[in-house]
C-alpha positions as CSV (number, residue, x, y, z in Angstrom):
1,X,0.0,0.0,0.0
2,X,1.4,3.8,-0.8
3,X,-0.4,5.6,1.9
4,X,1.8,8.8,1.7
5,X,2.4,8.0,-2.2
6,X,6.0,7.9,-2.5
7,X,5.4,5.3,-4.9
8,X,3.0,7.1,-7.2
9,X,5.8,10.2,-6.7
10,X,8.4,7.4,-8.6
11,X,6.5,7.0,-11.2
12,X,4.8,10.2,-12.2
13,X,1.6,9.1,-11.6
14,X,0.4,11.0,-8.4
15,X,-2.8,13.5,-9.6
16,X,-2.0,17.0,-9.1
17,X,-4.7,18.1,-7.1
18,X,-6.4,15.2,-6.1
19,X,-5.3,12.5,-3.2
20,X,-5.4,9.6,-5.9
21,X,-2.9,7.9,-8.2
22,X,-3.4,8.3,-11.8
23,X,-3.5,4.7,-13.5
24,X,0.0,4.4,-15.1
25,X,0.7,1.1,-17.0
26,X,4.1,0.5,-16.8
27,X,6.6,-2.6,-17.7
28,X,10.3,-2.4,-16.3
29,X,13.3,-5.0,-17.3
30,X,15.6,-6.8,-15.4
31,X,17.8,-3.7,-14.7
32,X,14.9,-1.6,-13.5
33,X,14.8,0.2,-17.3
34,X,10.9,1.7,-17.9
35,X,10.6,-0.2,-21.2
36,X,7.1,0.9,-21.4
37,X,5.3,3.3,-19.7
38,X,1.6,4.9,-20.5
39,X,-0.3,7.0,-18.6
40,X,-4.4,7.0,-18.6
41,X,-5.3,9.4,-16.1
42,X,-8.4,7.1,-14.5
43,X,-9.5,5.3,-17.5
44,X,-8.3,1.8,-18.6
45,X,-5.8,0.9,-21.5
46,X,-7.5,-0.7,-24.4
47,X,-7.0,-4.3,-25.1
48,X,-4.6,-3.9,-21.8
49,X,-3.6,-7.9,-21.5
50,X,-2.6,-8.2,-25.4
51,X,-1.0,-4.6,-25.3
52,X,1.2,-5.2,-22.4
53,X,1.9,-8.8,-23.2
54,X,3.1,-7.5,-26.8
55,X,5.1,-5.2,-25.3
56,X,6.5,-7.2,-23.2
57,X,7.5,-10.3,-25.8
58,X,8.7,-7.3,-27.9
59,X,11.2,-5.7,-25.6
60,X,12.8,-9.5,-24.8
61,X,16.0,-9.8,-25.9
């Protein structure tokens, strides 16, 4: 849990005005790279599972 959002802070995805964290898809590598990173404010990334697993499968080396 982030109760005093240091985590949202991290990763850029604390709201400006409002006490809630912005939904922020993000996908980091083995050496703690952002490889992917996309911000929805509140609403949900389309076709999330496929998105993020093709990102993911594309970003393997």
């Amino acid at each position: 849990m982030d109760e005093k959002g240091k985590i949202a802070k991290l990763y850029d995805a604390d709201h400006w005005l409002l006490p809630l964290s912005k939904r922020v898809y993000i996908i980091i590598d083995k050496k703690m790279n952002i490889i992917y990173r996309k911000d929805m404010g509140f609403g949900l990334l389309e076709n999330q599972t496929e998105t993020l697993i093709g990102e993911i499968e594309r970003n393997i080396k």
